[in-house]
C-alpha positions as CSV (number, residue, x, y, z in Angstrom):
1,X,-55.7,-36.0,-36.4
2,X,-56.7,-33.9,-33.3
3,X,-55.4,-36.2,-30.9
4,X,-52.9,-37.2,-32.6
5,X,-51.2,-33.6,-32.6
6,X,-52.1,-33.2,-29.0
7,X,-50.0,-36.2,-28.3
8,X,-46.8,-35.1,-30.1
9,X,-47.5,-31.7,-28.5
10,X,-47.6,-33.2,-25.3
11,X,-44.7,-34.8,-26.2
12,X,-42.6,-31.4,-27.1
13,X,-43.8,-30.0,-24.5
14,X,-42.2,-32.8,-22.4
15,X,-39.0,-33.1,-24.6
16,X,-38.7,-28.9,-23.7
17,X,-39.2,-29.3,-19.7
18,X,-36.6,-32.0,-20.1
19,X,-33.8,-29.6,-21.9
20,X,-35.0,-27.0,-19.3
21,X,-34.5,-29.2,-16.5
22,X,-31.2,-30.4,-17.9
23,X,-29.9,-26.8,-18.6
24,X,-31.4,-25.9,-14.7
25,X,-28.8,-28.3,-13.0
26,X,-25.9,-27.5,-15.8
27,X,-25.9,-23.9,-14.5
28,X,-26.5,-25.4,-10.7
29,X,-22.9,-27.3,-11.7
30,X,-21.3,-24.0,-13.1
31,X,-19.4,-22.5,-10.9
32,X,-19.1,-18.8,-12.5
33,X,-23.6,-18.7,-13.0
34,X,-24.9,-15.9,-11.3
35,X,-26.9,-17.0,-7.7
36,X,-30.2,-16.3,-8.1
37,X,-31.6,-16.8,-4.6
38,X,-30.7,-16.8,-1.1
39,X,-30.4,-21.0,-1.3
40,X,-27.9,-20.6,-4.2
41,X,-25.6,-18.0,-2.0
42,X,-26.1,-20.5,0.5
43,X,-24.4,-23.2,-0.9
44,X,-21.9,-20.7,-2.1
45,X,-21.1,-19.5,0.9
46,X,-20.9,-22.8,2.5
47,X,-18.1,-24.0,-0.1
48,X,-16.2,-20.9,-0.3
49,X,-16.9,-19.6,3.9
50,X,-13.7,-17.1,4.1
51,X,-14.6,-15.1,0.7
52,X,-15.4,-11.7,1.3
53,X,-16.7,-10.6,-2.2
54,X,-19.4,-14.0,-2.0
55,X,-20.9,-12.5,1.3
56,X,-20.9,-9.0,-0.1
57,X,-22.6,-10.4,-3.5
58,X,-25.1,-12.0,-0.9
59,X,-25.8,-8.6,1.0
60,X,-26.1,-6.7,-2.2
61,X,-28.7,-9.4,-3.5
62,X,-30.6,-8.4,-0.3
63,X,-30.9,-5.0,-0.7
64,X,-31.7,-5.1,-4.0
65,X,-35.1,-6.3,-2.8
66,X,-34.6,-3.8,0.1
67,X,-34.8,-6.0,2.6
68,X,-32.2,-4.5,5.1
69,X,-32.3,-6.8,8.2
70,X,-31.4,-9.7,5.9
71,X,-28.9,-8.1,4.7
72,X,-27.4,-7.5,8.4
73,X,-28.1,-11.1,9.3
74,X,-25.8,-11.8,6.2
75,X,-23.2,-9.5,7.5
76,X,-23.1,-10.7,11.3
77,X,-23.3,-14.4,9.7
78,X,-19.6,-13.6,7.7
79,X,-18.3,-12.1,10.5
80,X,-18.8,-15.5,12.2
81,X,-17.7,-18.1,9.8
82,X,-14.8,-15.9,7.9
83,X,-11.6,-17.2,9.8
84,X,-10.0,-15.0,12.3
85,X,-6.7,-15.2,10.1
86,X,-8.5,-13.7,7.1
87,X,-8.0,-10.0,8.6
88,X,-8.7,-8.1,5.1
89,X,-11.6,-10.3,4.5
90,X,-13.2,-9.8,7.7
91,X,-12.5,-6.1,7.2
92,X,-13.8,-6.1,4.0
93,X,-16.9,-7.3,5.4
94,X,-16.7,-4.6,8.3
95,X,-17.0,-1.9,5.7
96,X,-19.7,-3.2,3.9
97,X,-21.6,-3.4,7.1
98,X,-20.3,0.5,7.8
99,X,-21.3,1.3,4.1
100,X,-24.7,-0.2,5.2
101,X,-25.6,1.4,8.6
102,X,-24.4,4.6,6.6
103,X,-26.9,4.4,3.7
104,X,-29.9,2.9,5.5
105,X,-29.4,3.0,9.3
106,X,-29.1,5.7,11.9
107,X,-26.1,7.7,13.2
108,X,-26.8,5.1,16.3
109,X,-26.4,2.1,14.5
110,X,-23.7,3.5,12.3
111,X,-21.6,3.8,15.5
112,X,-22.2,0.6,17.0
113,X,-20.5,-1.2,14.3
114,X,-18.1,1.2,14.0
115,X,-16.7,1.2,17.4
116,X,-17.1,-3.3,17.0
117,X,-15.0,-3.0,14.2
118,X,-12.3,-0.8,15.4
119,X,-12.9,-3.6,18.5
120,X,-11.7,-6.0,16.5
121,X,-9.9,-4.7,13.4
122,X,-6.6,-2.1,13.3
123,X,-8.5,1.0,14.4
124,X,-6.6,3.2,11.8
125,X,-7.9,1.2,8.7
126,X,-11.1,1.6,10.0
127,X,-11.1,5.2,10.8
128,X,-9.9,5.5,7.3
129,X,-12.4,3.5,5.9
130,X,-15.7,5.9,7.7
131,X,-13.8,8.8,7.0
132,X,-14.1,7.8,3.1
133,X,-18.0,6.8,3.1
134,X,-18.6,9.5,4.5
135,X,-16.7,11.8,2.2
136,X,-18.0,9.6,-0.9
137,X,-21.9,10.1,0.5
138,X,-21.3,13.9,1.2
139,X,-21.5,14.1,4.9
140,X,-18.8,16.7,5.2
141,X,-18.9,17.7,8.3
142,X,-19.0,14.1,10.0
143,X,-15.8,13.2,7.8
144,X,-14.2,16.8,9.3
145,X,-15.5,15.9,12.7
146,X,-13.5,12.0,12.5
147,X,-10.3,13.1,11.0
148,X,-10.0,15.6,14.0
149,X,-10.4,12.6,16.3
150,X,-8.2,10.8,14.1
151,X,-5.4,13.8,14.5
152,X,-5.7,13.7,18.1
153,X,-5.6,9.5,18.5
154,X,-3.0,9.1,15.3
155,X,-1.1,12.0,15.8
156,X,2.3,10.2,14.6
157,X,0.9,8.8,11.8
158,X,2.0,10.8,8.3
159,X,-0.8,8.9,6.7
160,X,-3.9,10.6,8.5
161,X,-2.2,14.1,7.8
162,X,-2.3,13.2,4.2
163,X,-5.6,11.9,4.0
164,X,-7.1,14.9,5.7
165,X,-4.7,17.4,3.7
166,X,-6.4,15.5,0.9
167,X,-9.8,16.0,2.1
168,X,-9.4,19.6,2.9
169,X,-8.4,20.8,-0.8
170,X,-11.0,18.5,-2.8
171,X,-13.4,20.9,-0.5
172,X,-11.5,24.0,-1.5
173,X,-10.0,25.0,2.0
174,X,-6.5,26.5,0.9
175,X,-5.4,27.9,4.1
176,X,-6.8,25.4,6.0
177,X,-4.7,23.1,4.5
178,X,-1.5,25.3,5.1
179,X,-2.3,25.5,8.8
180,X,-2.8,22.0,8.8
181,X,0.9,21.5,7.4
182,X,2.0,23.6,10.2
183,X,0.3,21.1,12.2
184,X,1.9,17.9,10.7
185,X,5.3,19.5,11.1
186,X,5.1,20.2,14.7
187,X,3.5,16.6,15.4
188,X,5.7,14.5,13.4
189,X,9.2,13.6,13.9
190,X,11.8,15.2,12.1
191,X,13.0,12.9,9.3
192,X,9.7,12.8,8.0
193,X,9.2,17.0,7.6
194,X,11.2,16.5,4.3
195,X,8.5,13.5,2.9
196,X,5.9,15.4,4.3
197,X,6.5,18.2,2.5
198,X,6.9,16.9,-0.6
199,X,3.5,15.4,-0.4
200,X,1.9,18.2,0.8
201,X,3.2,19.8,-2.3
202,X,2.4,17.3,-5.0
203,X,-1.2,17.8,-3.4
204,X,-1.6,21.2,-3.9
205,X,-0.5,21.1,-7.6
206,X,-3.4,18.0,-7.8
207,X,-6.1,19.8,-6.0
208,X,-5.0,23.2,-4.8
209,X,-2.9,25.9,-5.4
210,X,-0.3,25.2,-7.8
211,X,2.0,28.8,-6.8
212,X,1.8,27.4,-2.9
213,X,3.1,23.8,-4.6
214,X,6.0,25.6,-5.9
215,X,6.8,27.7,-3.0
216,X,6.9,24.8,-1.0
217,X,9.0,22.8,-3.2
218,X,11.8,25.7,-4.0
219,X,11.5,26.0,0.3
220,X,12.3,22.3,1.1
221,X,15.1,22.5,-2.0
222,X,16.7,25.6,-0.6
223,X,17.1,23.8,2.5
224,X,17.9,20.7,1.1
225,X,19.7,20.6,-2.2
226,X,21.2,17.7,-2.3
227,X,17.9,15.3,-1.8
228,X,17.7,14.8,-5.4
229,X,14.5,12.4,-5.5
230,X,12.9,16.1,-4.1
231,X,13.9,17.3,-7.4
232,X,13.0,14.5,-9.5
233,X,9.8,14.9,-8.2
234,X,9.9,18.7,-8.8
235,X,10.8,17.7,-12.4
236,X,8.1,14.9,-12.8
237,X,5.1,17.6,-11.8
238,X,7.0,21.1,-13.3
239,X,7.2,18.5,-16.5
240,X,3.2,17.7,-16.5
241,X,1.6,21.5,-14.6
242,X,4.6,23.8,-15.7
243,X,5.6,26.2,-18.7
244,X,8.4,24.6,-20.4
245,X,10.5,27.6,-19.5
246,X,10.0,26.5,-16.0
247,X,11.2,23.2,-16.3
248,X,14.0,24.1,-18.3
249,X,15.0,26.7,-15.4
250,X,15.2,23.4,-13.0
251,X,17.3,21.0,-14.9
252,X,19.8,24.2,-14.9
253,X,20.0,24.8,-11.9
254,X,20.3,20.8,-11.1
255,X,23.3,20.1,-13.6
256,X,25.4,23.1,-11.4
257,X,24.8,21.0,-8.4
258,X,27.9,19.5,-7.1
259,X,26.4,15.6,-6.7
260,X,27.9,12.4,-7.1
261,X,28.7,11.9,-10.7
262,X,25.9,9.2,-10.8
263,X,23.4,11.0,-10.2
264,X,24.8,13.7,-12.3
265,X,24.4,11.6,-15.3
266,X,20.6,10.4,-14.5
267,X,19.5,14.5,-14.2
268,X,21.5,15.0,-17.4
269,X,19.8,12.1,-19.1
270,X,16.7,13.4,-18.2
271,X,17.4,16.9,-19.4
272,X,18.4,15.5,-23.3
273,X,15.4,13.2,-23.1
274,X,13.1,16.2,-22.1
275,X,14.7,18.4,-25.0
276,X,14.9,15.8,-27.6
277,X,11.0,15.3,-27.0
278,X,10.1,19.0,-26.8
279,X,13.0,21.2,-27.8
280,X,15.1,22.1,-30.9
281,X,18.5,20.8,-32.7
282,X,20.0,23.3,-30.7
283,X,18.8,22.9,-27.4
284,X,19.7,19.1,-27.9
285,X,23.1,20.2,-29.0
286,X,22.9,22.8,-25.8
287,X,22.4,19.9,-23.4
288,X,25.2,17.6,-25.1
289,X,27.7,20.5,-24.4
290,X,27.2,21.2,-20.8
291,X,27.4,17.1,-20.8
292,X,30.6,17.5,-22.0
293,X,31.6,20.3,-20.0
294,X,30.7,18.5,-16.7
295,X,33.1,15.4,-17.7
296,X,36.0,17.4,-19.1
297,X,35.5,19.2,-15.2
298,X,35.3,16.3,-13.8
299,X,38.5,14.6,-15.1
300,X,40.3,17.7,-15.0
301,X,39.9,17.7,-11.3
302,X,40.7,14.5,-11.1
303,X,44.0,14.9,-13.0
304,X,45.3,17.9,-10.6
């Protein structure tokens, strides 16, 4: 009887290593299984050689176990095999390896690789790029530090004075940020002041001071009063930040522009929409009339 249950146990336990074994090389075969060692990311690697996120996966499974050096022999090994077409995925990989050096290496290392991959990548994406680890790990100062090197090397680039605008009021520095607009203005060529503006604007009601937003807005719409995607973008954030009075102040004042009857009727439409949503009968009924009023103007003028 003893035997005979040893044999059929010896015969489960086969029967089990069998389904094991069977159910080891069905997940080999799967595609979307999860590596589970540095031979499986291996063979990944090998049949996929220009994707990025497989040679990150493979450098995140290395310092999981903390073993760092790996992980850099990884990196160096992508930047080999990823073809030189592949730009954004050799970047990607260039920032992973910048993340790294950040988190676990010196300042030294950190700005050996850095100055390789601005060697061999578009030096503004990867300016960008430190300037946000950095920023994300809390090293102020060095993020301060690159975006002044970045002002002085990228000076015509709107971009970098938005980042850093950006930067400044998420740390809280108001007039900083003005000065720096100041800055922007005098550095970049005219047709973009008006852009520039705005932007500086929108973040200032995101991040800063809301009162400076507006003043900056009604400045650039003094000025400019006929740029009416400045005013719908006055409308969008005075419609989201504002009081309703305020933004009821702003579609007046744009229906007594003198625009093209176009985009007459868009600020008009908006004005209805915004009332039927959040006004009365009456204010609906308000915003019909002066609809009304316009056309009859219009065609009047058109008849003399």
């Amino acid at each position: 009887q003893l035997k005979k249950q040893t044999k059929k146990e010896k015969e489960l336990e086969k029967q089990k290593k069998e389904k094991e074994l069977c159910k080891l090389e069905a997940a080999l075969m799967d595609p979307n299984r999860q590596p589970q060692s540095a031979d499986d990311f291996d063979r990944l690697v090998l049949s996929s050689p220009n994707s990025s996120i497989l040679w990150l996966q493979y450098m995140a499974f290395h310092l999981q176990a903390t073993e760092i050096e790996k992980a850099r022999a990884v990196a160096e090994r992508a930047l080999k095999t990823i073809c030189f077409r592949e730009e954004q995925e050799k970047l990607n990989v260039w920032v992973a390896l910048l993340n790294l050096e950040n988190m676990y290496g010196t300042e030294e290392t950190l700005m050996k690789v850095f100055e390789r991959a601005v060697q061999y990548n578009e030096p503004l994406k990867v300016f960008q790029h430190l300037c946000d680890i950095y920023a994300n790990s809390e090293k102020y100062k060095q993020a301060d530090d690159l975006y002044h090197t970045m002002l002085k090397r990228f000076r015509q680039e709107k971009s970098v004075w938005l980042k850093y605008a950006s930067f400044l009021l998420k740390q809280g520095q108001m007039d900083a940020t003005h000065r720096l607009l100041e800055r922007a203005l005098k550095a970049l060529p005219t047709k973009e002041h008006v852009d520039v503006i705005s932007r500086f604007a929108q973040l200032e009601f995101r991040f800063g001071d809301s009162d400076h937003a507006k003043a900056l807005f009604e400045s650039t719409l003094s000025s400019y009063p006929k740029r009416t995607d400045i005013w719908s973008i006055y409308m969008d954030i005075m419609i989201k930040h504002g009081s309703q009075k305020e933004v009821r102040d702003i579609f007046e004042r744009v229906i007594h522009l003198s625009l093209a009857p176009k985009k007459m009727k868009f600020f008009f439409k908006r004005y209805l929409d915004y009332e039927k949503k959040f006004g009365t009968a009456e204010s609906v009924l308000a915003v019909k009339r002066a609809a009304l009023e316009y056309v009859e103007t219009k065609s009047s003028l058109a008849d003399t």
